[in-house]
C-alpha positions as CSV (number, residue, x, y, z in Angstrom):
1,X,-36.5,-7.1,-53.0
2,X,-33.9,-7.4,-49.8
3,X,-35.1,-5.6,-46.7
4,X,-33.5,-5.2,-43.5
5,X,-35.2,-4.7,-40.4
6,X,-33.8,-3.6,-37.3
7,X,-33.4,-1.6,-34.0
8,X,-30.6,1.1,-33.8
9,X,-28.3,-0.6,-31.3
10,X,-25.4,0.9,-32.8
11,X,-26.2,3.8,-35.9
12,X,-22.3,3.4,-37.5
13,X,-22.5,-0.4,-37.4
14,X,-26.5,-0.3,-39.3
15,X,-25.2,1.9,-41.4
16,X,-21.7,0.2,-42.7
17,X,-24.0,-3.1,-42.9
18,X,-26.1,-1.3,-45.3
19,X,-23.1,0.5,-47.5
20,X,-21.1,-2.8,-47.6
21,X,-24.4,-5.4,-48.5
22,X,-24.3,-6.7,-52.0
23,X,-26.6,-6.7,-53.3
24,X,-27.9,-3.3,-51.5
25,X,-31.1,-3.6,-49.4
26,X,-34.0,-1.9,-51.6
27,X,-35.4,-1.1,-47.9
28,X,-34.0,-0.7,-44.6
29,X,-36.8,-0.4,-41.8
30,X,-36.2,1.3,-38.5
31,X,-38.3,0.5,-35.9
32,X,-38.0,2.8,-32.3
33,X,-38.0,3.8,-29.9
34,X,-35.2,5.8,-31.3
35,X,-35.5,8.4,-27.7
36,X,-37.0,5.8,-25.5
37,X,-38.1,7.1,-22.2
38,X,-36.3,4.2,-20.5
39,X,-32.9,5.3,-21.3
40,X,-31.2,6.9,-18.3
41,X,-30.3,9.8,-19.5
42,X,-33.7,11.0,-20.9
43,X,-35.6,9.6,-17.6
44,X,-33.1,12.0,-15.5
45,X,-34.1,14.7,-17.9
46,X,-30.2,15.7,-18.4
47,X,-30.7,15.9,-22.4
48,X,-27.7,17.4,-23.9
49,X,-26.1,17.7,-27.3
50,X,-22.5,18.1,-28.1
51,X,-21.7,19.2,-31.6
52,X,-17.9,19.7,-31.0
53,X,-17.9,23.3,-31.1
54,X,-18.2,24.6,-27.5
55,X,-19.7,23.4,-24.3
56,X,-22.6,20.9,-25.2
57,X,-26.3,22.4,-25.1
58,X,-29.2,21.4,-23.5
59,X,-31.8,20.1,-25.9
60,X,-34.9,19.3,-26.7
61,X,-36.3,15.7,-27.2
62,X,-37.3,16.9,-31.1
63,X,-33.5,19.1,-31.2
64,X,-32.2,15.6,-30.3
65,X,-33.8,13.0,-32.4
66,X,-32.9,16.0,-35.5
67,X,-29.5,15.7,-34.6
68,X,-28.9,11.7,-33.6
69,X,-31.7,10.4,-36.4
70,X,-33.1,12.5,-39.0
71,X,-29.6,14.5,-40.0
72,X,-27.1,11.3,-39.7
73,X,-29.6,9.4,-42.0
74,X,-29.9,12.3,-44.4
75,X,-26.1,12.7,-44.2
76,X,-25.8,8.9,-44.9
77,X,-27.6,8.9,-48.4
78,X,-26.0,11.8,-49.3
79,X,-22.6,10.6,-48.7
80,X,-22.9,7.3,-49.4
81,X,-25.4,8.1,-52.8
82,X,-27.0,4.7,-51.4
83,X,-30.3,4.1,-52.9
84,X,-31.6,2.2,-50.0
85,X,-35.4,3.2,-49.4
86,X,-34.8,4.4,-45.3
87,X,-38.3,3.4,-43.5
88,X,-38.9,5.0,-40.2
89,X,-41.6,3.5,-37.7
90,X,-42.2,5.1,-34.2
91,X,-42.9,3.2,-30.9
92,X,-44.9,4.4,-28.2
93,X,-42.1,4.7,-25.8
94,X,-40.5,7.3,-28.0
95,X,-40.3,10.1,-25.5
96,X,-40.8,12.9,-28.1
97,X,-43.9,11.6,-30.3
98,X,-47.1,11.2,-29.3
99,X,-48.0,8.5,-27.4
100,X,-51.4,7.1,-28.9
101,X,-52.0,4.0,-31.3
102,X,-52.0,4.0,-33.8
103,X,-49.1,6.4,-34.3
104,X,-48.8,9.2,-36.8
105,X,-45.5,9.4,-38.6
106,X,-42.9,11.6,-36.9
107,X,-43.0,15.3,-37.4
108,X,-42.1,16.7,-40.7
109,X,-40.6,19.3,-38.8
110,X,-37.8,17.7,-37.1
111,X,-36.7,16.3,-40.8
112,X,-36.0,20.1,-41.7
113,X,-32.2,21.8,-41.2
114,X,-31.9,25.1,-39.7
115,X,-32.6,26.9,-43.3
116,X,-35.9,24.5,-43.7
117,X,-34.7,22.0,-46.3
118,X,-36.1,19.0,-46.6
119,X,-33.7,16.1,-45.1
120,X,-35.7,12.9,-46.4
121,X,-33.6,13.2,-49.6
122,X,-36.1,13.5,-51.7
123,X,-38.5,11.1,-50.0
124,X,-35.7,8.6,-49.7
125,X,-36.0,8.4,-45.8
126,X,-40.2,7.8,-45.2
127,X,-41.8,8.6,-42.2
128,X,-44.7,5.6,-41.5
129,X,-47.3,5.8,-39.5
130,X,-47.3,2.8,-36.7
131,X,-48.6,0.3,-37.4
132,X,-48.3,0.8,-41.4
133,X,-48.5,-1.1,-44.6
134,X,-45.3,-0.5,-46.9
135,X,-44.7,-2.2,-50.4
136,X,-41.2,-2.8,-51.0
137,X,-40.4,-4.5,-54.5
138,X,-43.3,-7.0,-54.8
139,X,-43.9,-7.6,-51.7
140,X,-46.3,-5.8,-48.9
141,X,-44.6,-5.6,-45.1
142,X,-46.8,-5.1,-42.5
143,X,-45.0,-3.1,-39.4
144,X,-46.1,-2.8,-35.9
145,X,-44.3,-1.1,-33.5
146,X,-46.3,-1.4,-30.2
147,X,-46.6,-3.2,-26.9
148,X,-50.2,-2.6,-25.5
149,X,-49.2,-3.4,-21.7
150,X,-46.1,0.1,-22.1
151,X,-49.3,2.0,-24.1
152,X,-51.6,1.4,-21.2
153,X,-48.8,2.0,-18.5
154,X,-47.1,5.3,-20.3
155,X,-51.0,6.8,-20.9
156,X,-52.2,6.4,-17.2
157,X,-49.2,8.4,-16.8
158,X,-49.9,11.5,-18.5
């Protein structure tokens, strides 16, 4: 069993790493924050999505990790017919999941297209629970996706 492990830095580069790898990984996990609250545009609250089509929209934190996570990965198995388990794990400085540990997996609901199909391909792309216990080939991965001191800091807040 090969298994990657990473943090989106950028989502084409992961992605052509996994297409081109030979042999292909049997798991690729994905650790967030994928919406951290850090990033400048989030913490100014100017959240906006631009499909092309017109003017870009203001969004939600869920409309947006639908469009920049769950569709591209859903759009990459498809395409690409890769058979790569995709292994989701939240963080607690995701600004659009709850932020208790342990985490439950993301919402089901933001892995569902406008016409409410399922975009996990088929459970392809799992949503994990943080921390979490994953079996991939013959081995068991432990993940963990937290940093007690942010927990503490980013509760007190709210």
């Amino acid at each position: 069993a090969i298994c990657l492990i990473s943090v989106i830095v950028n989502d084409q580069d992961l992605l052509h790493r996994v297409k081109e790898a030979s042999p292909r990984p049997d798991a690729l996990i994905l650790m967030g924050p994928f919406l951290p609250e850090t990033h400048p545009k989030i913490a100014s609250g100017d959240v906006v999505l631009d499909l092309g089509d017109d003017e870009p929209i203001e969004a939600s934190f869920d409309e947006l990790f639908h469009v920049k996570v769950a569709s591209l990965l859903s759009a990459f198995v498809s395409q690409t017919q890769c058979k790569t388990r995709i292994l989701l794990v939240p963080s607690n400085e995701d600004v659009h999941h709850d932020c208790v540990y342990p985490q439950p997996p993301f919402k089901s609901s933001v892995f569902r297209d406008e016409d409410g199909q399922d975009l996990t391909m088929g459970g392809q792309i799992v949503r994990l629970p943080n921390p979490a216990l994953v079996r991939v080939g013959n081995s068991v991965i432990g993940v963990n996706c937290a940093d007690v001191r942010s927990v503490r800091a980013r509760s007190a807040r709210t």
